[in-house]
C-alpha positions as a Markdown table, in Angstrom:
| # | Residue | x | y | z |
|---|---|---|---|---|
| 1 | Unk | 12.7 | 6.2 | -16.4 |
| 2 | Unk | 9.2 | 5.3 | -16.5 |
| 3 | Unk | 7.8 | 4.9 | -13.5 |
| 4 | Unk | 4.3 | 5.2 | -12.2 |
| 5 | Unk | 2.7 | 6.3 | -8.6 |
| 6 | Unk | -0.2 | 4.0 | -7.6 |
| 7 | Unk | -2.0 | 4.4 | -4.8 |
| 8 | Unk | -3.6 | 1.5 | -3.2 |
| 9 | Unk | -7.0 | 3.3 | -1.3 |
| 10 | Unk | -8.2 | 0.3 | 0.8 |
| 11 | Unk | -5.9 | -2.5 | 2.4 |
| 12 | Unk | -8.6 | -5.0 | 1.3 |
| 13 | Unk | -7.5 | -4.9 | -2.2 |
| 14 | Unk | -3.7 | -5.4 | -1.6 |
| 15 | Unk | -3.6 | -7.8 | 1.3 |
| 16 | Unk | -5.5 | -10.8 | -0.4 |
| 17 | Unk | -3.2 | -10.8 | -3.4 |
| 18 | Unk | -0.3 | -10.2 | -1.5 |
| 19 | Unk | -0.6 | -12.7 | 1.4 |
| 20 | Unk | 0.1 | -15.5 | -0.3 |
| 21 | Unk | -0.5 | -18.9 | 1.1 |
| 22 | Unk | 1.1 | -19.9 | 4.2 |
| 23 | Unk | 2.0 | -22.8 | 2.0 |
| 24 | Unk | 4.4 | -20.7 | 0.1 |
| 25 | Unk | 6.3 | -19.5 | 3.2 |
| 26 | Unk | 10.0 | -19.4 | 2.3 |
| 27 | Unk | 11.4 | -22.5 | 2.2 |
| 28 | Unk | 14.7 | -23.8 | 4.1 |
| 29 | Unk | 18.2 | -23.7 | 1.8 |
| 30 | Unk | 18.0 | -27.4 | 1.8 |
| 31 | Unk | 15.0 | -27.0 | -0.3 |
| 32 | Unk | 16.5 | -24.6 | -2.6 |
| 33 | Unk | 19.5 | -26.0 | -5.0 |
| 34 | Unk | 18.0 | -25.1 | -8.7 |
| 35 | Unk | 20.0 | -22.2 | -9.1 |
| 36 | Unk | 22.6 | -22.0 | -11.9 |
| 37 | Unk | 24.5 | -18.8 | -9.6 |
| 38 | Unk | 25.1 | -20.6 | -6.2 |
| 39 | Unk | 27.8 | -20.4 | -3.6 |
| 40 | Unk | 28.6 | -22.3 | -0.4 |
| 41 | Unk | 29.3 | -19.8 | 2.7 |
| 42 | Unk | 30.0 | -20.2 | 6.1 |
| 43 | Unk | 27.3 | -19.5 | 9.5 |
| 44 | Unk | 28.2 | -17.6 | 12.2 |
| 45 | Unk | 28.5 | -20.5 | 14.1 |
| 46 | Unk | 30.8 | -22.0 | 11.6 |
| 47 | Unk | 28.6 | -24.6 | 9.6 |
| 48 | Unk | 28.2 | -24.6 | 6.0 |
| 49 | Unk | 25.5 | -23.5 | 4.5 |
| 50 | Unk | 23.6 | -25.1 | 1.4 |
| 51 | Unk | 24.3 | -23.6 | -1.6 |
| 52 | Unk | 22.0 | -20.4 | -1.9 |
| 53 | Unk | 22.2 | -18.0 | -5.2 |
| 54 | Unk | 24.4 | -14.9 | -4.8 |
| 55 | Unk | 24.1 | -11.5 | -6.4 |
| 56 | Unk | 27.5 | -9.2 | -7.0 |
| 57 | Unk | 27.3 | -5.3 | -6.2 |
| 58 | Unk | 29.8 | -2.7 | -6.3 |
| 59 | Unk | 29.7 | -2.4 | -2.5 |
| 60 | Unk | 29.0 | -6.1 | -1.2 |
| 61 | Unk | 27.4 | -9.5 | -2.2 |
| 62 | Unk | 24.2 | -10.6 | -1.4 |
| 63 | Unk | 22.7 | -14.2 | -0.9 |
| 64 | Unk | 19.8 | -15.5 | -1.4 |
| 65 | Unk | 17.9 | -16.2 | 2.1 |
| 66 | Unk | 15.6 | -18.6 | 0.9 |
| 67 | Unk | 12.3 | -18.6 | -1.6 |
| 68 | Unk | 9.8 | -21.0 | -3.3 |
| 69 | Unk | 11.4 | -23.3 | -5.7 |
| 70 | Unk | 8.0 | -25.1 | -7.1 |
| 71 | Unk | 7.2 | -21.2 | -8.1 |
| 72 | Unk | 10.8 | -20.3 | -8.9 |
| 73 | Unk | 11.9 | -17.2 | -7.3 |
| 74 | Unk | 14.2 | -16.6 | -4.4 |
| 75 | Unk | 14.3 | -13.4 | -1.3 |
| 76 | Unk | 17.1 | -11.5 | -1.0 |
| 77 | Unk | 16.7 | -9.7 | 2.2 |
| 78 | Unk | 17.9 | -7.0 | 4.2 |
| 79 | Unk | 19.9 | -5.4 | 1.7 |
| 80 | Unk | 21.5 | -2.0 | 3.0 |
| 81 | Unk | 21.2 | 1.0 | 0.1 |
| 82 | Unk | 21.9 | 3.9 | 2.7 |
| 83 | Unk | 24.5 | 4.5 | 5.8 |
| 84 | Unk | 23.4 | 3.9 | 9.3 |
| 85 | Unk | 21.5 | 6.7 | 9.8 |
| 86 | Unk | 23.1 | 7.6 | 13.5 |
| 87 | Unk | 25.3 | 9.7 | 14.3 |
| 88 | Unk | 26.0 | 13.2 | 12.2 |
| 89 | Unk | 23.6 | 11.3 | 9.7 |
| 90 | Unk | 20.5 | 11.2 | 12.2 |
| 91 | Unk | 18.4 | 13.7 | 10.9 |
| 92 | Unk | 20.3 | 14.1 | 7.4 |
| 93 | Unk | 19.5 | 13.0 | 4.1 |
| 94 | Unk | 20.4 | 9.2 | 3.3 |
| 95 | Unk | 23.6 | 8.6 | 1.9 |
| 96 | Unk | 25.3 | 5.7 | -0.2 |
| 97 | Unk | 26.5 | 2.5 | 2.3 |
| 98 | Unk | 30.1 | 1.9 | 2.6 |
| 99 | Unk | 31.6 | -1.5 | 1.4 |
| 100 | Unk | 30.7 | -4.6 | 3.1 |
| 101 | Unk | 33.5 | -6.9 | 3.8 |
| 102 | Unk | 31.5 | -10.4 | 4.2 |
| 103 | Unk | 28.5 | -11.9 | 1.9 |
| 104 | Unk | 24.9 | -10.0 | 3.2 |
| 105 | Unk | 22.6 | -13.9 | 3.9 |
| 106 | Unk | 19.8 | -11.6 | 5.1 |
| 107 | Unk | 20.1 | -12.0 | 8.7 |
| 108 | Unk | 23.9 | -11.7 | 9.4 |
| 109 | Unk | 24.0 | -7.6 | 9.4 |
| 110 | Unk | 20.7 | -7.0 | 10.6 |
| 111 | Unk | 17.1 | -8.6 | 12.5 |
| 112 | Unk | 15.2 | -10.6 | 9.8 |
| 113 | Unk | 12.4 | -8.5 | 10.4 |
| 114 | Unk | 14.3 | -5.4 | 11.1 |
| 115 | Unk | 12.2 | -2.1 | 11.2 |
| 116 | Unk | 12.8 | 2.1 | 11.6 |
| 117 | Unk | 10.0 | 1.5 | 14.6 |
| 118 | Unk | 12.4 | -0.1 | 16.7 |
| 119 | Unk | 15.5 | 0.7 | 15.2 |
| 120 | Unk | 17.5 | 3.2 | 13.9 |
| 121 | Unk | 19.8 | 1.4 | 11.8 |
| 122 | Unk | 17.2 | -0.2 | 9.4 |
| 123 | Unk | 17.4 | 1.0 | 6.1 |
| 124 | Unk | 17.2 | -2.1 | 4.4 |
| 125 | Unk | 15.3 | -3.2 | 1.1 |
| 126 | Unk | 14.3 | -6.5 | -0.1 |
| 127 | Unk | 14.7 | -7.9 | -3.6 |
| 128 | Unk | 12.4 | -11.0 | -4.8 |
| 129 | Unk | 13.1 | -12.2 | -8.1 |
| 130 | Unk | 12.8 | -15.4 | -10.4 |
| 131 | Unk | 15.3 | -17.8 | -10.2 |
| 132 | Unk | 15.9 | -17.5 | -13.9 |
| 133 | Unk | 15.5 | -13.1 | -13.8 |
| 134 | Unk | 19.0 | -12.6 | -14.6 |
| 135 | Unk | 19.4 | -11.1 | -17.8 |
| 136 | Unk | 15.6 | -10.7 | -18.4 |
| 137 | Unk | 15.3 | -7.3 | -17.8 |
| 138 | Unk | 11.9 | -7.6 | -16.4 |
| 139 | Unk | 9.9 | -4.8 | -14.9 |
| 140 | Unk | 10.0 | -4.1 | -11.2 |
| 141 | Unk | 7.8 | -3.2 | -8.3 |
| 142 | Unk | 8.1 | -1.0 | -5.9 |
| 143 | Unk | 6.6 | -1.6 | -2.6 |
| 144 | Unk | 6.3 | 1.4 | -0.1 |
| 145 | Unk | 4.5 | 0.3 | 2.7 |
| 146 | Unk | 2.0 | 2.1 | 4.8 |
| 147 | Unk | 1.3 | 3.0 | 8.9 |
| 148 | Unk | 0.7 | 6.6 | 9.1 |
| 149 | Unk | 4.5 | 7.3 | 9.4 |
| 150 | Unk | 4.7 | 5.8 | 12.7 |
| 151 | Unk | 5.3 | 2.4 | 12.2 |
| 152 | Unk | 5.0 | -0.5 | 9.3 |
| 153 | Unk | 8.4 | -2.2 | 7.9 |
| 154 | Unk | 9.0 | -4.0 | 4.5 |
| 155 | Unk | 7.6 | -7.1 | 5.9 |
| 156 | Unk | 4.3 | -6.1 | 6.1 |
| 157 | Unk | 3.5 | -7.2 | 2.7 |
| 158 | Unk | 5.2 | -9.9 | 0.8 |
| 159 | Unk | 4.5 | -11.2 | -2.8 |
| 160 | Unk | 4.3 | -14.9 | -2.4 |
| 161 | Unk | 0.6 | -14.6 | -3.9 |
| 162 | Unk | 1.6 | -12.9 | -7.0 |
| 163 | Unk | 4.4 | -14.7 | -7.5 |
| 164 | Unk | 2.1 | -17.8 | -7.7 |
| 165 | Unk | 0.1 | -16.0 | -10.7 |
| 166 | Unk | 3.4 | -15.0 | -12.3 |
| 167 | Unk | 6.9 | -14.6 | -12.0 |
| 168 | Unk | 7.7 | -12.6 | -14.6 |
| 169 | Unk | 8.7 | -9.2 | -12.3 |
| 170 | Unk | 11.0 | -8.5 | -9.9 |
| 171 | Unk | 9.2 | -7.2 | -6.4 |
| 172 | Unk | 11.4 | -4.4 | -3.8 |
| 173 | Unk | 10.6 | -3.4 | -0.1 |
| 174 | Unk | 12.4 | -1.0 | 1.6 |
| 175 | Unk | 12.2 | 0.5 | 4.9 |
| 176 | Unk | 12.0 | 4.7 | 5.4 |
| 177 | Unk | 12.8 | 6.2 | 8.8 |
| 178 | Unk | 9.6 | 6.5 | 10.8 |
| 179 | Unk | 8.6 | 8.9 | 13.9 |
| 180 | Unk | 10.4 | 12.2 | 14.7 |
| 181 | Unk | 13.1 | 11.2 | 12.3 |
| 182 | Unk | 11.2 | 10.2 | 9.3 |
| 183 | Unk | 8.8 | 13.4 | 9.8 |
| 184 | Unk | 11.2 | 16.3 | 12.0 |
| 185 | Unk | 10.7 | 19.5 | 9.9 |
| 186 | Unk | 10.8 | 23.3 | 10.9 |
| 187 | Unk | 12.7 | 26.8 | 10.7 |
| 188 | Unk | 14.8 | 26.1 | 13.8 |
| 189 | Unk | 15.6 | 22.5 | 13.0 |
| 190 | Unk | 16.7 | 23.1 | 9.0 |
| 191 | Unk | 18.6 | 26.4 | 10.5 |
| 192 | Unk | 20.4 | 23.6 | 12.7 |
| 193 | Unk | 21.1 | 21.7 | 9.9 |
| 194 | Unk | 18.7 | 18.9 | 9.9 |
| 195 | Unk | 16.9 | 17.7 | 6.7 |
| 196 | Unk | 13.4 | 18.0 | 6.8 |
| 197 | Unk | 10.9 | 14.6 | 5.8 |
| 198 | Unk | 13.6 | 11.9 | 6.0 |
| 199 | Unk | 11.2 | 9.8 | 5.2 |
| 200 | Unk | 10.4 | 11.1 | 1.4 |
| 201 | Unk | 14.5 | 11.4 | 1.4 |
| 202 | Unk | 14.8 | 7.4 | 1.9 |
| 203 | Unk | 12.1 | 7.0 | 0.1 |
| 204 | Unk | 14.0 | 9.0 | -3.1 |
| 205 | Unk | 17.2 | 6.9 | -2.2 |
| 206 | Unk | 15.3 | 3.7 | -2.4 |
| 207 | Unk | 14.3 | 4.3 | -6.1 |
| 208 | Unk | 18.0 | 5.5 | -6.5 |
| 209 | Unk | 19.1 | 2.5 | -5.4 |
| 210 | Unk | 16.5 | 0.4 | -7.7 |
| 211 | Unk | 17.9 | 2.6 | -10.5 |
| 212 | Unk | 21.4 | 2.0 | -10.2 |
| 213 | Unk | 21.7 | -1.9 | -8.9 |
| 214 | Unk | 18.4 | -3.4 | -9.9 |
| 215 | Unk | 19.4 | -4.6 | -13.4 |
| 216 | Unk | 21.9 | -7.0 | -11.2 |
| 217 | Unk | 18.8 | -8.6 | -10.0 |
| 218 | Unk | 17.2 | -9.1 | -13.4 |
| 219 | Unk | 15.2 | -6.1 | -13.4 |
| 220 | Unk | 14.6 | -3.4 | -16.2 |
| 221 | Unk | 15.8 | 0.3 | -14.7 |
| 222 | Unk | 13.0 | 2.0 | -17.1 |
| 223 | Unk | 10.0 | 0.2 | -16.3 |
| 224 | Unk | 9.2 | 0.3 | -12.4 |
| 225 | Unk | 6.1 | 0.4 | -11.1 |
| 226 | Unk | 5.8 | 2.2 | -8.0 |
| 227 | Unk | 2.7 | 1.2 | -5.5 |
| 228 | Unk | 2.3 | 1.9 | -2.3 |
| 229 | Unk | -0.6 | 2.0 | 0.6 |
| 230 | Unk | -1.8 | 4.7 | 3.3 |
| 231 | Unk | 1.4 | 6.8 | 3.8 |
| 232 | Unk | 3.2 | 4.8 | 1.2 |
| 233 | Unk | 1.2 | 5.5 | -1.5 |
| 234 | Unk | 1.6 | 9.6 | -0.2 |
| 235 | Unk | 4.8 | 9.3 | -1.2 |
């Protein structure tokens, strides 16, 4: 795997290009019926959705929660790649999620804007890709944001604005465990059996999980870019 660390030194240069224009905002399902990989599924509330692509993995199936279909891409969001980290897995090192019985629409399972701030049961990435990635193999980047391990989520920074100067990658964001769990580290707390630096652990799984399920998404295994900002780009 290629992969290569680059870190972003002032916010000014990654916030312009990422922004996007508000114009770009993601767009409502009615608006998105291109796809040639759709599939009709069911709201909470029991009315039908409008078709939205889905993406197959070993342990559930994702859909599509909206995207920009003048550009051509589509958001996959809130995808889980570790277990809730509660429990006996609190201050331990992420592990793979169990099997998900119903399709992931990115706000089902967890908040849309769901963050290890707030929340301990937030590790979630996101996956933007072309509408037409499948099978492309193009390369990937990897977001890790920044907030001086205290607070930030995968939100903070979206691609909209570099998908509207191409869409020829596909773009993650993942969440890392923040705070006292993200950072907990010691003598007395490994002799307890804790893991010290959660966060560098999720941030490890994260690029596990690219490794291993990214290709479903369109995206080439061996060529990620990894890029990140403040504490993100630490890592």
């Amino acid at each position: 795997m290629r992969v290569y660390a680059l870190l972003m030194a002032a916010a000014a240069v990654v916030a312009p290009v990422m922004a996007g224009s508000s114009t770009n905002a993601l767009q409502s399902a009615a608006d998105s019926n291109t796809s040639n990989s759709q599939s009709t599924t069911t709201t909470s509330s029991g009315s039908s959705s409008t078709s939205l692509p889905t993406v197959e993995l070993d342990y559930t199936i994702v859909q599509a929660v909206g995207g920009n279909t003048t550009v051509g891409y589509y958001k996959y969001q809130n995808i889980r790649f570790a277990k809730v980290p509660t429990g006996d897995l609190r201050f331990a090192a992420p592990e793979w999620p169990n099997v998900e019985t119903e399709t992931n629409t990115g706000t089902n399972l967890a908040d849309a804007d769901v963050d290890c701030s707030s929340e301990e049961d937030c590790l979630y990435l996101d996956v933007w890709a072309p509408a037409d990635a499948v099978g492309r193999n193009l390369p990937v980047l990897v977001w890790t944001y920044g907030g001086g391990f205290t607070g930030g989520s995968k939100s903070q920074n979206t691609p909209e604005g570099l998908f509207d100067l191409s869409t020829d990658f596909v773009f993650v964001a993942y969440n890392y465990r923040l705070g006292i769990t993200g950072l907990a580290t010691g003598p007395t707390y490994q002799h307890e059996g804790g893991d010290a630096n959660l966060c560098v652990w999720d941030s490890q799984h994260a690029f596990e999980w690219v490794q291993k399920y990214i290709n479903n998404f369109g995206g080439n295994p061996d060529d990620v870019t990894a890029m990140g900002f403040s504490a993100g780009g630490s890592q």
